[in-house]
mmCIF file of the C-alpha atoms, coordinates in Angstrom:
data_MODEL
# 
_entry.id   MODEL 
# 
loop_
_atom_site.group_PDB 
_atom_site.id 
_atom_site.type_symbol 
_atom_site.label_atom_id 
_atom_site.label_alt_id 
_atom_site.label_comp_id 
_atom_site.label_asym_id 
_atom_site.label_entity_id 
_atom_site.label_seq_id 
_atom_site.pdbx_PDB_ins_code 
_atom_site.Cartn_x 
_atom_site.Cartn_y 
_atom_site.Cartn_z 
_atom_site.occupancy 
_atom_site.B_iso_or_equiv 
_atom_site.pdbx_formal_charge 
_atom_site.auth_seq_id 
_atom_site.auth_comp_id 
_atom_site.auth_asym_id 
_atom_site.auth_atom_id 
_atom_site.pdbx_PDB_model_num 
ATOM 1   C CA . UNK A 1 1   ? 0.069   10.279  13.223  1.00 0.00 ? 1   UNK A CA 1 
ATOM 2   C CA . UNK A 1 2   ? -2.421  9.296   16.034  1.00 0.00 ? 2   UNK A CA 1 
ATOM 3   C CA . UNK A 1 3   ? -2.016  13.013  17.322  1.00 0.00 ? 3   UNK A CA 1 
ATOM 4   C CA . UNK A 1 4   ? -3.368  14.853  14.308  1.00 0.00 ? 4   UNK A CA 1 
ATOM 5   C CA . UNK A 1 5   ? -6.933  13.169  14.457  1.00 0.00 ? 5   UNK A CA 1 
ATOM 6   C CA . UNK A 1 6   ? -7.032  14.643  17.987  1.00 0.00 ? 6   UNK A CA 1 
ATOM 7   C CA . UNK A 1 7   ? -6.079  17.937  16.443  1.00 0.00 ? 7   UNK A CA 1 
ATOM 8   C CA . UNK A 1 8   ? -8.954  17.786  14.780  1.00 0.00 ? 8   UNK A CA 1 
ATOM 9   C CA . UNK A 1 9   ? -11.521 16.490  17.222  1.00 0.00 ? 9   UNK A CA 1 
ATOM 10  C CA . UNK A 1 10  ? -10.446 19.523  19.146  1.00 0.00 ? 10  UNK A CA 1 
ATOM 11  C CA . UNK A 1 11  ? -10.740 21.777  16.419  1.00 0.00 ? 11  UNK A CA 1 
ATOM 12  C CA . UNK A 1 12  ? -14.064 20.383  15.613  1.00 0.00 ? 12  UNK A CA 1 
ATOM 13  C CA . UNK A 1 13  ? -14.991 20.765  18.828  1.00 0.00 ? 13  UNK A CA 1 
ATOM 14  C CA . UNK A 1 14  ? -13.696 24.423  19.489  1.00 0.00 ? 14  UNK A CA 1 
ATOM 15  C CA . UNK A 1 15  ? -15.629 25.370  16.322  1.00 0.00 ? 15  UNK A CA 1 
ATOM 16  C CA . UNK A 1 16  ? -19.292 23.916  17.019  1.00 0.00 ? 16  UNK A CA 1 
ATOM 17  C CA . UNK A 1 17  ? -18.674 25.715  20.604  1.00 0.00 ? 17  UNK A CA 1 
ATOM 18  C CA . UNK A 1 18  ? -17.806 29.115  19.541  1.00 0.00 ? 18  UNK A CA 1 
ATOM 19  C CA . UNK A 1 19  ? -20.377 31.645  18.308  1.00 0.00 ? 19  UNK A CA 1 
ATOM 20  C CA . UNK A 1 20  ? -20.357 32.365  14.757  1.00 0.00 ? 20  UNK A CA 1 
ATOM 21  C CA . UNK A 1 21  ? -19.544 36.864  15.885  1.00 0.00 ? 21  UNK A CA 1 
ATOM 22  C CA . UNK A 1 22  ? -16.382 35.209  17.268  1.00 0.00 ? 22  UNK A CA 1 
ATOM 23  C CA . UNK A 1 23  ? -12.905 37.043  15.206  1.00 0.00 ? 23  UNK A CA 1 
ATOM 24  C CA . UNK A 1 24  ? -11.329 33.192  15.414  1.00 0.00 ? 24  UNK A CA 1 
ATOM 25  C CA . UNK A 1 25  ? -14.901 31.373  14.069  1.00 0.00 ? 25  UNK A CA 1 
ATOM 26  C CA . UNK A 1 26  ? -13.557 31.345  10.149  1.00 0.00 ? 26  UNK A CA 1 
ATOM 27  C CA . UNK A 1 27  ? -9.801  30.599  11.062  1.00 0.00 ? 27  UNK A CA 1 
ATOM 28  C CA . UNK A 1 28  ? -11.224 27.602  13.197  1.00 0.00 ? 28  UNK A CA 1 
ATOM 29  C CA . UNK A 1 29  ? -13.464 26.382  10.123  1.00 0.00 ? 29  UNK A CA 1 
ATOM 30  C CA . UNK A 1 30  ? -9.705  27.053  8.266   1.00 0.00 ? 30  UNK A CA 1 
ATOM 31  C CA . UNK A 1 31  ? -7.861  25.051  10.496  1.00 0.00 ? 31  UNK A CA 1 
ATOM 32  C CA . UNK A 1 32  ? -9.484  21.955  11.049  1.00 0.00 ? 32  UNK A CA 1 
ATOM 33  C CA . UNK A 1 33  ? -10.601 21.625  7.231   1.00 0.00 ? 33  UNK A CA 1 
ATOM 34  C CA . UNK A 1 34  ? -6.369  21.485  6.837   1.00 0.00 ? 34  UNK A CA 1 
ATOM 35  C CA . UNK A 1 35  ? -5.716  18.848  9.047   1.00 0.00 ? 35  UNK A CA 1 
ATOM 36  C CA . UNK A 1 36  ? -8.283  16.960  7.754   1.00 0.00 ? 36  UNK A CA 1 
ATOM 37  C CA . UNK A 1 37  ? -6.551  17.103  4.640   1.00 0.00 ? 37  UNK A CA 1 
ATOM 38  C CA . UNK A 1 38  ? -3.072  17.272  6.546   1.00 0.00 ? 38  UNK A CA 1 
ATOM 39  C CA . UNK A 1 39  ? -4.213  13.600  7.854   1.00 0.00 ? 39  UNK A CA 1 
ATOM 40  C CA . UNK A 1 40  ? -5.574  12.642  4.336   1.00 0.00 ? 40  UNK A CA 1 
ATOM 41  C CA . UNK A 1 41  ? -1.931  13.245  3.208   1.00 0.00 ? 41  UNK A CA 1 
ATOM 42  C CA . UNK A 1 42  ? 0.165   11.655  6.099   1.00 0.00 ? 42  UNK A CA 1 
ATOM 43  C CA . UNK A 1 43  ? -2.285  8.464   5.636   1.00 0.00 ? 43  UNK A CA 1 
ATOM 44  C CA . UNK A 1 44  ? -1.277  8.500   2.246   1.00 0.00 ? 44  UNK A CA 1 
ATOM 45  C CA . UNK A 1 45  ? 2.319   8.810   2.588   1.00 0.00 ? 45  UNK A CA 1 
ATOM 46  C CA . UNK A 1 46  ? 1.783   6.044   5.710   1.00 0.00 ? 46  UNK A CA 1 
ATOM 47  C CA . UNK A 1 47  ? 0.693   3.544   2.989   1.00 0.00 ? 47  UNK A CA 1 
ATOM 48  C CA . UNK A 1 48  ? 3.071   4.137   0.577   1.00 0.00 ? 48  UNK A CA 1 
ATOM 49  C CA . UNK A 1 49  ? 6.070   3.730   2.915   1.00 0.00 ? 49  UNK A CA 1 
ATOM 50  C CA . UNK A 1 50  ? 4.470   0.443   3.423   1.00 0.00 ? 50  UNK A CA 1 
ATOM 51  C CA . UNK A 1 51  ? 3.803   -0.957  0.122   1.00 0.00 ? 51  UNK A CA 1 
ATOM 52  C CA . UNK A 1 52  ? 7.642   0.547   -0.413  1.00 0.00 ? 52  UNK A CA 1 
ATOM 53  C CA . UNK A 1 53  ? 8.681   -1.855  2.421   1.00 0.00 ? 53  UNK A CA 1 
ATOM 54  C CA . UNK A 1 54  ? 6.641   -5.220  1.440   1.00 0.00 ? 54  UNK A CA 1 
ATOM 55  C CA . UNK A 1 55  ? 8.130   -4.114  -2.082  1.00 0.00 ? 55  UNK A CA 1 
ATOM 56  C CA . UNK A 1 56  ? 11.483  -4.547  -0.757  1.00 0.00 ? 56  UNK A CA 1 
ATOM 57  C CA . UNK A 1 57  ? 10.901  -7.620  1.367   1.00 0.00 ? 57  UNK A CA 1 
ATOM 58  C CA . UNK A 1 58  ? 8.797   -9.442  -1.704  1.00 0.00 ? 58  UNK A CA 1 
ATOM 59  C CA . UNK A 1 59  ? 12.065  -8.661  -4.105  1.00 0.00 ? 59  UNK A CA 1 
ATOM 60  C CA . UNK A 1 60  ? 14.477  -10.174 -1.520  1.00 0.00 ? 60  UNK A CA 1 
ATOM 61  C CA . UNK A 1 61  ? 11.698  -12.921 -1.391  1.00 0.00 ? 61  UNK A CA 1 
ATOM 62  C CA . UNK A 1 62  ? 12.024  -14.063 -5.198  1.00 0.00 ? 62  UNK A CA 1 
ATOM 63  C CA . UNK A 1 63  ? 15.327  -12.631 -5.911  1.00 0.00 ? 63  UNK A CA 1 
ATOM 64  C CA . UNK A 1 64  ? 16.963  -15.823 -7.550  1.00 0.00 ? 64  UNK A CA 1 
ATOM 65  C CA . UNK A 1 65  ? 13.596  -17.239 -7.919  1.00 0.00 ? 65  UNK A CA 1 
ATOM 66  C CA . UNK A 1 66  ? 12.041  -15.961 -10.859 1.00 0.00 ? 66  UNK A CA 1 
ATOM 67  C CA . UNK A 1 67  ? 13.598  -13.558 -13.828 1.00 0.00 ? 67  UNK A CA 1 
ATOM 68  C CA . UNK A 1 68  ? 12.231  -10.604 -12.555 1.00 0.00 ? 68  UNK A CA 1 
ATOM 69  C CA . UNK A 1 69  ? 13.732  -7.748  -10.967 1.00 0.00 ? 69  UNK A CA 1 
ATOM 70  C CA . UNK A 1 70  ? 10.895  -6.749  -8.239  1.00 0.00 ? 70  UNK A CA 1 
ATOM 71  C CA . UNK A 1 71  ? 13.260  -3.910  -7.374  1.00 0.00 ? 71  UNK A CA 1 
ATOM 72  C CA . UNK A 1 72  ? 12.954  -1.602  -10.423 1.00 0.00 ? 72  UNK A CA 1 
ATOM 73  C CA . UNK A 1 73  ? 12.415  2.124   -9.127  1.00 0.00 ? 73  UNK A CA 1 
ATOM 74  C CA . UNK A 1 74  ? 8.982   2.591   -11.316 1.00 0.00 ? 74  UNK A CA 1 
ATOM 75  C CA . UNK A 1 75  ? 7.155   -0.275  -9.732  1.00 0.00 ? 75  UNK A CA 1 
ATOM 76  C CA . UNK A 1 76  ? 4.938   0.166   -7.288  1.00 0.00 ? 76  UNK A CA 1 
ATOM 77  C CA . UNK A 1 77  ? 3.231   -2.207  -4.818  1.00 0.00 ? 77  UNK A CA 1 
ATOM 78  C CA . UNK A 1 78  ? -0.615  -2.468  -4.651  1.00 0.00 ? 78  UNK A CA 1 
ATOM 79  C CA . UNK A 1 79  ? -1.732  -5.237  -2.769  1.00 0.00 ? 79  UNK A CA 1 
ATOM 80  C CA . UNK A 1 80  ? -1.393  -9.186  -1.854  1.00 0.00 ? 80  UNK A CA 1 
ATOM 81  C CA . UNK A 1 81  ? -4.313  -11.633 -1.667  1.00 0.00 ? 81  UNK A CA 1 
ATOM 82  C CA . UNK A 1 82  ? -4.670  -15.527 -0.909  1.00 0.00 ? 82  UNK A CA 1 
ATOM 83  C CA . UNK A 1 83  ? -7.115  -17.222 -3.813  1.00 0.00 ? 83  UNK A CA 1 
ATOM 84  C CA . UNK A 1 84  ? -7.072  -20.507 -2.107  1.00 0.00 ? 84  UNK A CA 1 
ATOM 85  C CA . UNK A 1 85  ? -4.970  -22.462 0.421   1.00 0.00 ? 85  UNK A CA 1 
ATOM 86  C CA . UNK A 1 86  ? -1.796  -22.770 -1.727  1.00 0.00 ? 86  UNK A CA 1 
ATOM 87  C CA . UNK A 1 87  ? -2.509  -19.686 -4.282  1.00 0.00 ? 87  UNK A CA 1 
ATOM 88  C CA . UNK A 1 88  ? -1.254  -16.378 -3.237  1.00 0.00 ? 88  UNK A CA 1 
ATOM 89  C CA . UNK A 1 89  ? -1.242  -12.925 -5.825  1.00 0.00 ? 89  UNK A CA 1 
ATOM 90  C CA . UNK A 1 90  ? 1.066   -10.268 -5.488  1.00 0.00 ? 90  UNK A CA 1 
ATOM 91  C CA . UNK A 1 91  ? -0.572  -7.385  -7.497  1.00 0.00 ? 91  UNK A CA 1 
ATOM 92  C CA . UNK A 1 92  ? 1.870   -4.505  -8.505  1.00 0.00 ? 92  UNK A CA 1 
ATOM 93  C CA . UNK A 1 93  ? 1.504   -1.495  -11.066 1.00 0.00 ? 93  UNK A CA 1 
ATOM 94  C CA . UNK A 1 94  ? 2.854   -3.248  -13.676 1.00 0.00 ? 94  UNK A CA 1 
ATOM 95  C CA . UNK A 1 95  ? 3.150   -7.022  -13.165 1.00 0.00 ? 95  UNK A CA 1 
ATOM 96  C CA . UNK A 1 96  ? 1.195   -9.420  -11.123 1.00 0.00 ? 96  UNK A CA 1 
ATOM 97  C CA . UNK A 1 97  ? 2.593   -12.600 -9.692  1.00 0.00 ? 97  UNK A CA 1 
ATOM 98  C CA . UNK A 1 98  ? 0.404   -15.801 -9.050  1.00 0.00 ? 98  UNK A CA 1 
ATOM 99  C CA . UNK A 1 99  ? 2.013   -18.010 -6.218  1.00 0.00 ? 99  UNK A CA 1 
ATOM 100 C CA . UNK A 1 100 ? 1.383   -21.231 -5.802  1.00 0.00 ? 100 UNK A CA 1 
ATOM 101 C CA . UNK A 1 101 ? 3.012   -23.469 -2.857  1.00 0.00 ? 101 UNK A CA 1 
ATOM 102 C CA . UNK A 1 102 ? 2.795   -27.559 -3.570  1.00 0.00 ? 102 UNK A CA 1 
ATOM 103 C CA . UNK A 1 103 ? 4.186   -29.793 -0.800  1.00 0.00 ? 103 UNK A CA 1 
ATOM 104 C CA . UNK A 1 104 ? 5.437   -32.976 -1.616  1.00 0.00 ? 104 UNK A CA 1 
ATOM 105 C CA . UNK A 1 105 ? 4.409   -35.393 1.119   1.00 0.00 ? 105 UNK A CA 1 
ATOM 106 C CA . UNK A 1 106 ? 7.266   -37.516 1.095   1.00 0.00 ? 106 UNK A CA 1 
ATOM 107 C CA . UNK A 1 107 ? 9.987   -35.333 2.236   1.00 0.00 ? 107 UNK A CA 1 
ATOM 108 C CA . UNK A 1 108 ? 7.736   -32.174 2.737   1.00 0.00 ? 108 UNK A CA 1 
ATOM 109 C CA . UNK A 1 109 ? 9.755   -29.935 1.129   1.00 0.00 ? 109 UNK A CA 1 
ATOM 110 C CA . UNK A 1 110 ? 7.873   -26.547 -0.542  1.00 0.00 ? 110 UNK A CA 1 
ATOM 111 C CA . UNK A 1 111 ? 8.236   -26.054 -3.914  1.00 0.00 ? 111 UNK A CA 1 
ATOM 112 C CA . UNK A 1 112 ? 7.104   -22.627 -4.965  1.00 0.00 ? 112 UNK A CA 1 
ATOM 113 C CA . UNK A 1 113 ? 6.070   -22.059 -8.589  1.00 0.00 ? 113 UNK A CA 1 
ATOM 114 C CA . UNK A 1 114 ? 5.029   -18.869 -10.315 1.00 0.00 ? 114 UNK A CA 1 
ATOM 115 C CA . UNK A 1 115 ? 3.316   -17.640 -13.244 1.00 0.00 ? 115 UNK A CA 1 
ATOM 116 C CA . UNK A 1 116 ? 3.559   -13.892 -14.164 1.00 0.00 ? 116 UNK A CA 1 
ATOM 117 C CA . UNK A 1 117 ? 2.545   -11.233 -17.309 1.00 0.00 ? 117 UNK A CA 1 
ATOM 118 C CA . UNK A 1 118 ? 3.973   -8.162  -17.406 1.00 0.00 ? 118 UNK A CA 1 
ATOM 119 C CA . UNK A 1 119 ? 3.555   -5.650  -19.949 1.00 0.00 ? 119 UNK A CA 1 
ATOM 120 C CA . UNK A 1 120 ? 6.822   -4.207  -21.791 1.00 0.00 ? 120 UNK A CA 1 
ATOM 121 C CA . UNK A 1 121 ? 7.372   -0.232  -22.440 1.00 0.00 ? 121 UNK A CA 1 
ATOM 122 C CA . UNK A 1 122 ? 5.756   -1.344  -25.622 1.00 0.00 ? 122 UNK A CA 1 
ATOM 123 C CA . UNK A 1 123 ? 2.804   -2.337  -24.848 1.00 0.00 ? 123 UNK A CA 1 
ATOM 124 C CA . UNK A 1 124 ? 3.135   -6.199  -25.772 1.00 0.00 ? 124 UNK A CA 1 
ATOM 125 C CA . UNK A 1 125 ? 2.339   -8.880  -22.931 1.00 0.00 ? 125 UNK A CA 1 
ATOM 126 C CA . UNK A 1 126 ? 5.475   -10.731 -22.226 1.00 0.00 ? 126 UNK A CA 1 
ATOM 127 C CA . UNK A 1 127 ? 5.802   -13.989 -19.657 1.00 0.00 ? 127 UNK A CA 1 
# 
């Protein structure tokens, strides 16, 4: 991936130095506007392998730990943030999971507890 942005550089390059007469000038101006959008698609495809894999690793996370299958083939991924020390939200296409870690100070043991909504093919809100 880090080799197509140099693709372009070059083309970029090769096109601001060549005279606009030139029989290549247009299929320069061609070329590096499609690796732009060659890069624009391999970023793309970068991230989604990625959300794919932190899908996987969340669902073998909280597989026995809540009733939800993570690991349904129309979910999708979007993105994880922290609210607060112990609060953590796991944001996907369809459902989004509120995480929040309370340590008992005795035997410091982490419980984790979790809240979710998701909505059903009907439309309702279910918990």
């Amino acid at each position: 991936v880090q080799r197509v942005p140099r693709y372009i550089l070059l083309l970029r390059d090769l096109f601001k130095h060549t005279w606009s007469e030139h029989p290549d000038y247009a299929n320069l101006q061609q070329a590096a506007s499609q690796m732009e959008e060659l890069t624009q698609f391999l970023n793309m495809k970068k991230q989604e392998a990625e959300n794919l894999n932190r899908l996987a690793a969340l669902a073998t996370f909280f597989k026995g730990k809540i009733d939800i299958n993570l690991a349904e083939a129309h979910r999708r991924f979007i993105r994880e943030d922290r609210f607060a020390i112990d609060t953590k939200v796991y944001l996907f296409n369809d459902i989004i999971i509120v995480l929040t870690e309370q340590t008992q100070t005795v035997a410091e043991k982490k419980h984790l507890s979790w809240s979710g909504r998701r909505r059903s093919s009907h439309g309702t809100t279910m918990t």
